[in-house]
C-alpha positions, -999 to 999 in steps of 0.1 A, spaced: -728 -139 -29 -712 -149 1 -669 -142 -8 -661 -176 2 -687 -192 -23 -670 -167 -50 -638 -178 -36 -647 -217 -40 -656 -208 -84 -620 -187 -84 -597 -209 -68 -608 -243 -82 -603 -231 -115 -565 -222 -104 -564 -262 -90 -587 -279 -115 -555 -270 -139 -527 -287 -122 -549 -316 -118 -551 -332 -158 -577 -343 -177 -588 -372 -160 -583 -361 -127 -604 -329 -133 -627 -348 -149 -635 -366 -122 -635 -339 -99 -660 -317 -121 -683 -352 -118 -682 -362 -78 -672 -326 -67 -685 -293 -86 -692 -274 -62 -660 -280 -40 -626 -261 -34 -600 -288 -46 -567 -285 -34 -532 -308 -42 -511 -309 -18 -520 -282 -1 -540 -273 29 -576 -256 27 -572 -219 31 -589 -201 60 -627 -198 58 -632 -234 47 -639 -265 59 -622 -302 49 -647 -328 39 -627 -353 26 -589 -359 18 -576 -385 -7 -543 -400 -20 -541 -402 -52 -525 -432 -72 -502 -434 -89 -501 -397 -99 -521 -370 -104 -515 -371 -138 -519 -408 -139 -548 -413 -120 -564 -450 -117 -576 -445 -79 -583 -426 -55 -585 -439 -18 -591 -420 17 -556 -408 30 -534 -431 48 -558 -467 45 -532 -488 35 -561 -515 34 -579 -497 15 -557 -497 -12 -554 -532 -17 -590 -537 -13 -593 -509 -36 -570 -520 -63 -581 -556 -64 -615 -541 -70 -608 -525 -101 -628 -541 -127 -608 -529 -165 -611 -566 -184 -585 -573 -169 -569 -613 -174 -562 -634 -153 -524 -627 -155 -532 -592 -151 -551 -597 -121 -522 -613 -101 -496 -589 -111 -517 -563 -98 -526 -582 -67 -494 -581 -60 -484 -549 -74 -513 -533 -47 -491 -546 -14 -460 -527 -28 -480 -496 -34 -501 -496 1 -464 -500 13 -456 -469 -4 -491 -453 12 -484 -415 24 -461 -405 -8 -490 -400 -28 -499 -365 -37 -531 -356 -19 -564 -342 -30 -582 -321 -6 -624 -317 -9 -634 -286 7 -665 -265 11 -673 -231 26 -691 -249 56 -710 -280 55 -715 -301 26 -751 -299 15 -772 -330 16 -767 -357 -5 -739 -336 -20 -712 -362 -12 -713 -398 -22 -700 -415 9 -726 -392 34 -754 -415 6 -739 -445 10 -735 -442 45 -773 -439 50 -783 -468 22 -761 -490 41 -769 -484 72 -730 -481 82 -714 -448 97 -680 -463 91 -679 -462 49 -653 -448 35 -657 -443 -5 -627 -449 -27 -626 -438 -63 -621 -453 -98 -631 -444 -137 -625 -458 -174 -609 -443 -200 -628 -413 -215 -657 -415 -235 -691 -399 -234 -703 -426 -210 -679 -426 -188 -687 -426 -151 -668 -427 -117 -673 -457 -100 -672 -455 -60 -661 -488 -39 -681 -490 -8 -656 -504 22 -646 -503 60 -617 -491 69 -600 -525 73 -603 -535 38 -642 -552 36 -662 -547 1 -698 -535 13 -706 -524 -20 -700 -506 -52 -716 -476 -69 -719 -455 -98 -730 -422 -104 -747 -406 -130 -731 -369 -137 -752 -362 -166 -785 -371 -187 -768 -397 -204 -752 -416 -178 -788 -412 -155 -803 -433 -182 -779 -458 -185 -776 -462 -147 -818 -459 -143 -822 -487 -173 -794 -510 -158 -814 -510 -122 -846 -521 -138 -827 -549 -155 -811 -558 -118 -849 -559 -106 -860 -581 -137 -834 -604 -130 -840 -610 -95 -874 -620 -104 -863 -638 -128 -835 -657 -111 -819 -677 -139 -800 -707 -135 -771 -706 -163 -755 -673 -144 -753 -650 -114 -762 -609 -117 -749 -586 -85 -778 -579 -63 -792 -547 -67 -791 -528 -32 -807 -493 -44 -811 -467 -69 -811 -433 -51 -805 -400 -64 -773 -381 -49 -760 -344 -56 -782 -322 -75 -810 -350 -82 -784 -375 -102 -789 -414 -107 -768 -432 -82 -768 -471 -86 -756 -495 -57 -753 -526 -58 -734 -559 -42 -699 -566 -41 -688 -580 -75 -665 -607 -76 -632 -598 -81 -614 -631 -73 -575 -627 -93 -579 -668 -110 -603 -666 -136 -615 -708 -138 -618 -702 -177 -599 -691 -200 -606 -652 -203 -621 -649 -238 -638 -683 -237 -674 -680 -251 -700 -687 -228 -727 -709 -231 -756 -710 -255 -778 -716 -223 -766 -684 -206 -776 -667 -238 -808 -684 -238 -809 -678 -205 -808 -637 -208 -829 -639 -239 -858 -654 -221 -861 -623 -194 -883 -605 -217 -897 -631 -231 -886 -647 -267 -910 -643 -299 -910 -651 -336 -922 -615 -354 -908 -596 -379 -877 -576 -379 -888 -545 -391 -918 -546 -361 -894 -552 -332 -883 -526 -305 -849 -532 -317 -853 -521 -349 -876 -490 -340 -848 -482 -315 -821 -482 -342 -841 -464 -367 -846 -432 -338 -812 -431 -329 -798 -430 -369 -820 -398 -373 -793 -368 -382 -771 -353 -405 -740 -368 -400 -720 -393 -423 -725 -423 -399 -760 -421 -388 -771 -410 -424 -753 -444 -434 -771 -459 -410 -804 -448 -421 -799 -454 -458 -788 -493 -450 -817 -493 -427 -843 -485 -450 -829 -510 -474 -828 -536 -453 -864 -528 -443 -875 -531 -475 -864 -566 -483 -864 -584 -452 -888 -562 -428 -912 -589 -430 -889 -611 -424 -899 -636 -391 -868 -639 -365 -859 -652 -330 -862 -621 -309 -856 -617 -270 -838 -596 -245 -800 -592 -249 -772 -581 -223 -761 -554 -247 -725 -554 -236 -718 -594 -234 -684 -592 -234 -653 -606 -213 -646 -575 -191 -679 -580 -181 -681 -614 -169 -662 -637 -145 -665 -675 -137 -652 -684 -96 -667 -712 -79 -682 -733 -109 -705 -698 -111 -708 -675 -142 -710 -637 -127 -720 -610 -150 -723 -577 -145 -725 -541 -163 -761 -543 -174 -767 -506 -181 -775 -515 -221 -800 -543 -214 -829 -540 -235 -859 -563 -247 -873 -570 -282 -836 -574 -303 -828 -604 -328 -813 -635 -309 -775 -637 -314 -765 -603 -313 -750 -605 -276 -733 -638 -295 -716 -614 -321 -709 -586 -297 -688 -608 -273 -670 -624 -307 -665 -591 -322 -651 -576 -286 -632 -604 -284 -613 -600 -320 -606 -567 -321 -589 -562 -288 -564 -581 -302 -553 -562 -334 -575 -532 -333 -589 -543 -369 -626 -536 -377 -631 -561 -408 -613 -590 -394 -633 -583 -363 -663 -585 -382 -655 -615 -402 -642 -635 -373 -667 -625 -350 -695 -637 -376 -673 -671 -383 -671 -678 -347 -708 -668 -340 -719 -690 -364 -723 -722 -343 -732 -708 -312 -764 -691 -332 -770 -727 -347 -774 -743 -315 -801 -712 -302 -820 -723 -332 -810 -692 -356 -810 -703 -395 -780 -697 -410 -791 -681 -440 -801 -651 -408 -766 -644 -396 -758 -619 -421 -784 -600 -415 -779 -604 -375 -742 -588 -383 -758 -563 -403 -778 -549 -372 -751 -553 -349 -730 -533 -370 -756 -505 -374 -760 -505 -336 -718 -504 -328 -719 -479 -355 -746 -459 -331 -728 -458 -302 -701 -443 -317 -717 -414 -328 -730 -414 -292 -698 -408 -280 -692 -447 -269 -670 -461 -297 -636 -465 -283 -609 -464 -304 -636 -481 -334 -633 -460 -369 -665 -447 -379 -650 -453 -415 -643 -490 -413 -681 -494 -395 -696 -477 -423 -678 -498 -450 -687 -532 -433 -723 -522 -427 -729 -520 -461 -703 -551 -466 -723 -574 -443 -759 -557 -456 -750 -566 -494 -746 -604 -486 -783 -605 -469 
């Protein structure tokens, strides 16, 4: 092995652990195979490829933008999509001018290698050739940490302009989430429906060593939200995502949803052998059971959405899927919605399935089904958990309100 390739293994070790958890998480995803250096210079022997400030801190990150762009960092930081409110927007909008004002007191990550970069090995040489522009400059942001989590890169010129964004896959997971959301971008440009807008897809490519890298349009990012953030969509747009796949009347225990669930419950754990056991009950008294099924969003809730210019904008489509009971992206976005404000699972439940109940009226769902609809979204929340994608949710408190909500079918 060449001693500058051993060197590379040796000394990023030594610098992944000043950098933090999230910081050398990030660094392990976009970078594996590069010396990283803080503050510091690359030694002898190696060549820079890229240089970044990082904001605020190192141990802090929420960004990280090519050195010394001060337009970068307010395109940057205006770009971040967290949920955010509409309050929260503006303070930040402003907050990003006092920060690019601070520009150059930042500490400094340095990306390295032992000579050039191999193909496709950096995300900005990819996104330079999908679009078509030498001048990109890639600027770095990520969510909180969770099995699913991925980095997203901002596509921009150096004086401030959006081009694009991008995510990239890092592992199995994440490549299926990121494949799966580009063939929903793809359905719904065929689709084109009329209750909402869905960011253009630009390309899937692969990037590194062969991982899923999706690229798509600028998403709106505007700091007034024209509704108030929270505010239920409506029934139309969830009409309007049902009908991609096509709606049907069948029975529960023959949809792909319900095939999908009963895969993914298969283990030995508490959880997933609570799902299974509520599953097969379920099965056996309502299986037959006929119900609206379509395609749902699979995220539908207010972090993922925006409405500027009269026009709905959603985005985040990884989860899409065809073949679930109609209403379920109703109760997600109700559920979301209620327990972000007192991190309480049964309250969430029981509002989310008092507030869904008139939405799922008007899309034709009989009442006498929305137990039973809160019973599958329960089982599915309870799922991702165990994936790894729960948030702060208890596994507990899921567990006791799947079998709550599946005793009142």
């Amino acid at each position: 092995m060449d001693d500058r390739l051993s060197a590379v293994a040796t000394l990023s070790v030594e610098a992944r652990a000043e950098l933090g958890p999230d910081l050398g998480w990030l660094v392990r995803a976009v970078w594996p195979r590069a010396l990283i250096r803080l503050d510091e210079a690359a030694p002898p022997g190696f060549r820079t490829a890229e240089v970044f400030e990082v904001i605020p801190s190192a141990s802090r990150p929420r960004v990280l933008v090519p050195v010394h762009a001060d337009a970068l960092i307010v395109a940057t930081l205006r770009g971040v999509n967290d949920g955010m409110g509409t309050l929260g927007r503006r303070r930040r909008a402003i907050r990003s001018r006092s920060v690019a004002r601070a520009s150059g007191r930042f500490p400094e990550l340095v990306v390295a290698f032992p000579g050039d970069p191999r193909p496709l090995e950096l995300p900005t040489q990819v996104l330079r050739e999908v679009l078509g522009r030498p001048d990109v400059q890639a600027a770095y942001s990520f969510g909180p940490a969770r099995a699913t989590r991925k980095p997203i890169v901002q596509a921009l010129t150096l004086d401030g302009e959006v081009l694009a964004f991008a995510k990239l896959g890092w592992n199995e997971r994440v490549d299926s989430l990121l494949e799966n959301e580009a063939r929903a971008l793809r359905r719904l440009a065929l689709y084109r429906p009329t209750s909402f807008a869905s960011p253009r897809l630009i390309d899937q490519v692969r990037w590194g060593d062969g991982r899923a890298m999706t690229v798509v349009e600028q998403i709106p990012v505007g700091v007034r939200a024209e509704v108030r953030p929270g505010t239920m969509p409506p029934a139309s747009v969830v009409h309007d995502i049902a009908k991609i796949g096509g709606v049907a009347f069948a029975p529960l225990g023959t949809s792909p949803f319900w095939r999908r669930v009963l895969d993914r419950s298969r283990g030995t754990t508490p959880a997933r052998r609570a799902v299974s056991t509520t599953l097969a009950w379920l099965h056996e008294i309502h299986g037959r059971r006929p119900i609206w099924q379509g395609s749902w969003h699979g995220d539908f809730a207010p972090r993922n959405m925006l409405t500027l210019g009269g026009r709905l904008h959603i985005w985040d489509w990884e989860r899409f899927a065809n073949g679930v009971p109609l209403g379920l992206d109703v109760l997600h976005f109700h559920f979301e919605t209620a327990y972000r404000r007192d991190r309480h699972v049964p309250r969430a439940a029981a509002r989310a399935v008092r507030r869904s109940r008139p939405v799922l009226a008007s899309l034709g769902v009989p009442d006498d089904d929305v137990e039973l609809l809160a019973s599958c979204y329960l089982a599915e929340r309870l799922l991702r958990c165990e994936e790894g994608d729960g948030g702060a949710l208890h596994r507990g408190d899921l567990v006791d309100e799947l079998r709550r909500w599946a005793g009142r079918t």
